[in-house]
N, C-alpha and C positions, 0 to 999 in steps of 0.2 A: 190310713195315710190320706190324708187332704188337701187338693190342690185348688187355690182360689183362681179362675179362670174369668176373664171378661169377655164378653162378644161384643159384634159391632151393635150399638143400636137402632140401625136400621134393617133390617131382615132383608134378604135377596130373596128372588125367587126362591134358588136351589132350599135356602132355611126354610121357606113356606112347605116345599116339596119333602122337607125332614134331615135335610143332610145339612151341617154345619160345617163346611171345610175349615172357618175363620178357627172354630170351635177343635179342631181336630190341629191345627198346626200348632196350636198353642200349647196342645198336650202334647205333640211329640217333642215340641224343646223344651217342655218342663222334664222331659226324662232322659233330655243328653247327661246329663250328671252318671246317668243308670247305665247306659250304654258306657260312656267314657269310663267307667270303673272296670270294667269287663276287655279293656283294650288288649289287644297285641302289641307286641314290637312290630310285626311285620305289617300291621295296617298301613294303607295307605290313604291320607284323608282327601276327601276329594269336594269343593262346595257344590258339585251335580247336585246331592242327593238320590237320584235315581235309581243307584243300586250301589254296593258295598266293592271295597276294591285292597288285597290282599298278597302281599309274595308269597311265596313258597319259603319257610325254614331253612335257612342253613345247616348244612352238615345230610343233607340227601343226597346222593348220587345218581338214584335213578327212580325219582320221587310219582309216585303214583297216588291221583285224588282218590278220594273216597265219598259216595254221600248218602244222605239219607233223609227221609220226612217220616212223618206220623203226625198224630194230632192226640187228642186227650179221651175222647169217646165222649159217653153215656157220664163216663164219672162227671162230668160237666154238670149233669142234672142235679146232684149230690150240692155242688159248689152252690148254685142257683138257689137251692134250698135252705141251705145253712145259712148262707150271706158270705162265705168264705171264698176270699177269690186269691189271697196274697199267697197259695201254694200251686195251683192247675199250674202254673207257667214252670215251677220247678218238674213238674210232672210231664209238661212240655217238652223242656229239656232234654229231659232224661230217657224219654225215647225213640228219641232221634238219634244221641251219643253214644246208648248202649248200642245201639244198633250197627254204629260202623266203629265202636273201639273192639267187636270180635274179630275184625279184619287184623287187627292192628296197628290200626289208625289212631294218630293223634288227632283229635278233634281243633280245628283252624276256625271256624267262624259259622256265624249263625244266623238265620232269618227267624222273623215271627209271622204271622197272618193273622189277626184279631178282625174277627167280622161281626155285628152287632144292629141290630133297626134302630138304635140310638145311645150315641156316644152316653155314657157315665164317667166324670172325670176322675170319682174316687174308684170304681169300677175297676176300671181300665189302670190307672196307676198301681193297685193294689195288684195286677194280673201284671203286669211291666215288673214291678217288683219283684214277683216272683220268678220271673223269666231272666230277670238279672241276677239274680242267686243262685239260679243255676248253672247259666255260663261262667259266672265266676268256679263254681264248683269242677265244672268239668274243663277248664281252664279253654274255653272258648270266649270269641271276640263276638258281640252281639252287633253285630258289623249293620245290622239296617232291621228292615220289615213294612208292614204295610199295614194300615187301621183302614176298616173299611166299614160305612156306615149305609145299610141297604134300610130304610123304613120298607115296614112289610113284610121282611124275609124274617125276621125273630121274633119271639113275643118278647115284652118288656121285661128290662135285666137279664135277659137272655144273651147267649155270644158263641162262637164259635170259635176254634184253634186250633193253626197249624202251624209245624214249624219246619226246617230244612237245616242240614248244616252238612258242613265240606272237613274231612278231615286229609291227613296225608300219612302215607307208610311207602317205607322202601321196599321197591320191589322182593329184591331176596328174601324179604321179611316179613310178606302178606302170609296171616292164618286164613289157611282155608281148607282143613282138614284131609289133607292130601295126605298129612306122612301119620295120622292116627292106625296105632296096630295093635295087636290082639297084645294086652296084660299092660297096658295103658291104663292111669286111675283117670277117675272122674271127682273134681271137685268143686262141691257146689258155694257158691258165697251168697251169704243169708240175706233175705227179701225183708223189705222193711213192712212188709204185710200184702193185702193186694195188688200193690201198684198202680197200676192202670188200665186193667184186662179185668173182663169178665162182669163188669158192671151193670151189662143188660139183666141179665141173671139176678145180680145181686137184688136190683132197684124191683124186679120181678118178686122175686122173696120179699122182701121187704114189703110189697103191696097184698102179697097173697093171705101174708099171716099180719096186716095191718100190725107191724112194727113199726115204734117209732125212734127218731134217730137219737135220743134221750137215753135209751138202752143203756143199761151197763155191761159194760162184755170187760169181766177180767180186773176192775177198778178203771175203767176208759167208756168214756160213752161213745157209741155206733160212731155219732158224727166223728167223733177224732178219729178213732178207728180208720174210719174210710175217708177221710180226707188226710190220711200222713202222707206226705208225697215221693214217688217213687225215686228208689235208690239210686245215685249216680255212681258209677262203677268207674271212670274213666283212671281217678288218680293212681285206687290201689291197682288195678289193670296196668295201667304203666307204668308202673314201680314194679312190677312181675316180672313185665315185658324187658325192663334194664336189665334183667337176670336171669329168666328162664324163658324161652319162645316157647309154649304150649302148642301143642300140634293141632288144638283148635278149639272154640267158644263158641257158645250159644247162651242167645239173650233170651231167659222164660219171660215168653209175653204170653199172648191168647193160644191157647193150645200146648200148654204146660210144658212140662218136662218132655212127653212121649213126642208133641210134635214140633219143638224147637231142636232137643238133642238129635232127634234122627237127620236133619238137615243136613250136619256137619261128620256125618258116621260113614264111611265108606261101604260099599256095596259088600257083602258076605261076613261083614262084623256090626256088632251090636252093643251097645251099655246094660249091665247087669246093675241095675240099682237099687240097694237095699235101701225103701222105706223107711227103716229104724233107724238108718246113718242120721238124722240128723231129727231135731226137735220143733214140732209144726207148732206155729204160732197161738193161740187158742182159739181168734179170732178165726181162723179154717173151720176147726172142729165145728164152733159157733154154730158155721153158717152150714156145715154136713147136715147138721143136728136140724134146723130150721128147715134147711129142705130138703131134707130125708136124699139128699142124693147119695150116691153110688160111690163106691172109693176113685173107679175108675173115670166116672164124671167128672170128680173134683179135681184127679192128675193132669185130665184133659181141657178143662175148663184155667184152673189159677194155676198159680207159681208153686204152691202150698208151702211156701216157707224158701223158695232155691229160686232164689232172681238173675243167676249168673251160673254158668257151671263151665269147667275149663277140663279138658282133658292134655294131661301130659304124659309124659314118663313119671315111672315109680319115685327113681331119684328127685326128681323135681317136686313131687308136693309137701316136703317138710316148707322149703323155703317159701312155696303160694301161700300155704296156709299162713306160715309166718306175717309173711306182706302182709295179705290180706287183715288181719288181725290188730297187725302195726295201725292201719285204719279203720281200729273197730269196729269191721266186719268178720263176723263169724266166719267160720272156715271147715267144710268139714268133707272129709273125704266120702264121698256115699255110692263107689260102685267102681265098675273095671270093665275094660273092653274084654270082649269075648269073640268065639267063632261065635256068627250066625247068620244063618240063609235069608230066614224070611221074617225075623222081626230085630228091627233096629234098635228099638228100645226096651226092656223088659223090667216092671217093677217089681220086686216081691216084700 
């Protein structure tokens, strides 16, 4: 995507010193199209600009925020390498949203953070792009953000990313693992490969066994591989949500299955989860195989295939899996709550 941009030509100090404000204003209103696709009804416009300004939904009664940030990691390095920028900002997205729709939050509005030692117009549009595709996806308002141009703090085509977003859930109706109990399933909805976790690792292997990202893993080369961008879980989540409350969710990010599920697991109870419930990507094995890790590394390190796992009642997982599916997300039941004293989560 290319954006034709003019500067003044006369240079200011500030352009001599590296920063281009003239240069950066003209890209954020080449991308109001991107943002205004992404609206709410309940925005409210405001010509400040300063920061973003939002109601609350109707039909709450005793409406409680919700928020959350993260950023993209290491996979960044990956992006940098390839030339691929027009997915990180879906990748953005997405882990901010999965982050507060396990509450049971509908995700309301969005910021971005792009930091960079020098603006790239196709760069940065192609990264806006992406970050607009997401909030479209997880039906959030990309309500503002901030471009911020430091010479010195990146090397060249280099950038940095963060994001934040605000969701809302009624009280009566925050997940937060309270009423989880023993013979309770666990059901996980399938990862669309890495995600966004564990990349230090990866970019590690990858340097160790001088791999290059040309590989073919499966009919797919490394680079696609690891640049698909992580799964946004919020719609099939809330199409569950209109039907069944799950007694609670956890979002597999850094520290797998053993240490996102046990977060949401009551004290004296534990998830029993069979391995074999569900089908690992090849692209895991792949990377087992390359570096000789450990099974229990790999649980502890990626998603291995489970981006989302939702614990209900018995009766309730025909219908998750159903939803889930309905959004061509895989769906597979892979374990049950059990007594247990001292380990929360147990694979076999």
């Amino acid at each position: 995507m290319t954006t034709n941009l003019q500067t003044s030509p006369q240079k200011s100090a500030y352009q001599d010193a590296g920063v281009d404000v003239t240069l950066a204003d003209q890209m954020i209103r080449s991308w109001q199209p991107k943002f205004a696709a992404t609206a709410r009804a309940e925005r409210i416009e405001s010509p400040l600009g300063f920061g973003g300004l939002m109601e609350v939904p109707d039909g709450y009664d005793n409406p409680v925020l919700v928020s959350g940030t993260d950023g993209v990691g290491t996979k960044l390095k990956i992006a940098f390498e390839t030339g691929r920028h027009n997915t990180v900002g879906i990748d953005l997205v997405a882990m901010c949203v999965n982050d507060i729709i396990v509450y049971g939050a509908e995700p309301l509005f969005f910021l971005d953070y792009l930091a960079t030692g020098q603006l790239d117009s196709e760069i940065c549009a192609d990264i806006m792009e992406g970050i607009a595709a997401g909030c479209q996806q997880a039906k959030a308002d990309l309500i503002g953000g901030e471009t911020a141009e430091m010479p010195g703090m990146y090397a060249k085509g280099e950038y940095d990313l963060a994001g934040f977003c605000v969701g809302v859930v009624e009280k009566k109706n925050i997940i937060d693992g309270r009423q989880v109990a023993e013979g309770d399933v666990v059901i996980g909805l399938a990862s669309t490969g890495f995600h966004s976790n564990g990349f230090s690792l990866i970019r590690k292997l990858l340097a160790d066994n001088a791999l290059s990202l040309t590989a073919d893993i499966s009919g797919r080369t490394l680079a696609d591989v690891l640049m698909t961008p992580t799964a946004i879980y919020v719609r099939p989540v809330l199409d569950i949500l209109a039907v069944e409350l799950p007694h609670a969710i956890a979002h597999i990010t850094g520290g797998g299955l053993p240490g996102n599920l046990s977060r949401v697991i009551p004290a004296g109870l534990g998830a029993r989860i069979k391995a074999d419930a569900w089908k690992r990507a090849p692209e895991f094995d792949w990377l087992q195989q390359v570096g000789n890790l450990s099974e229990e590394e790999m649980l502890q390190t990626f998603n291995c295939g489970i981006g989302m796992a939702l614990i209900a009642a018995p009766q309730a997982a025909s219908s998750i899996r159903q939803i889930a599916e309905s959004h061509n997300i895989q769906a597979e039941k892979i374990g049950a709550i059990v007594r247990a004293a001292d380990r929360p989560v147990m694979i076999e």
